[in-house]
LOZA-944767 format. One record per residue (C-alpha): x, y, z. Coordinates in steps of 0.02 Angstrom, whole numbers, plus 50000, padded with zeros to 5 digits. Layout:
XYZ...
END
This chain:
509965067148639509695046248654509845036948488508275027148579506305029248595505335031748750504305014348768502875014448911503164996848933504694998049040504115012949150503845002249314505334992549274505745000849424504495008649556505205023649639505725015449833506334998149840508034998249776509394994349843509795006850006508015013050019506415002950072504904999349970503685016850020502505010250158503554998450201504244993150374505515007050465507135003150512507634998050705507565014550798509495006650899510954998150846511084980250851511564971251022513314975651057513984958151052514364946050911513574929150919514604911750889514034901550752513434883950779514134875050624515824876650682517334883950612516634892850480516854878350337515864878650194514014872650232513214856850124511334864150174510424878450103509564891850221507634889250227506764905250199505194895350322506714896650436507194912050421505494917750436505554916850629506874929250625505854941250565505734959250646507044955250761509004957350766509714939250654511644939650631512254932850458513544922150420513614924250202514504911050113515464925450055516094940750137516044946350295514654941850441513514956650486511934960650558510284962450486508474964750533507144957750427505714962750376505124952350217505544934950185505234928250018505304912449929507164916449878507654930149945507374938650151507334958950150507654971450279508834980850342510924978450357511694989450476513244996650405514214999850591513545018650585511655015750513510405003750445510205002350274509054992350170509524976850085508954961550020509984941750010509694930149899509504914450039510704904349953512084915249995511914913650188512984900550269512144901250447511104916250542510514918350719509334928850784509264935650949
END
């Protein structure tokens, strides 16, 4: 059927859970509400580009509780982390309906909050 052979090597490529939209099994759950129903301001200003990179030791404190993300792209949202790595944070984004997991790649937030 495939012109290609079956190679061991590249069976854990990648482990069942963990992609994107589903957490890593055993993981941390979701938030069992919404986020808070407002939308915090963001303390850089008007929403400029930002000369500083997000620390993920900063981020870090944010961790298991509602944080509201400002990307440098696209539109702000809220998210609720539950891993912070040494590039990236994980956790959940909630889509308006739902929470869904996600990870970001810490140089793409401009600012965050958590509340």
């Amino acid at each position: 059927m495939y012109p290609y052979q079956y190679d061991p090597r590249f069976q854990n490529l990648f482990p069942p859970g963990g992609g994107q939209g589903f957490p890593p099994q055993g993981g941390a759950q979701p938030p069992s509400s919404p986020p808070p129903a407002f939308t915090p301001t963001p303390k850089l200003g008007s929403g400029g580009p930002s000369l500083y990179a997000v620390d993920p030791g900063a981020i870090a404190g944010c961790l298991y509780r509602y944080t509201y993300i400002w990307p440098r792209n696209g539109r702000p949202y809220w998210f609720y982390p539950t891993f912070v790595g040494r590039r990236s944070v994980a956790g959940y984004r909630w889509t308006g309906s739902f929470w869904v997991y996600a990870g970001v790649d810490v140089n793409q937030i401009r600012e965050f909050q958590c509340v």
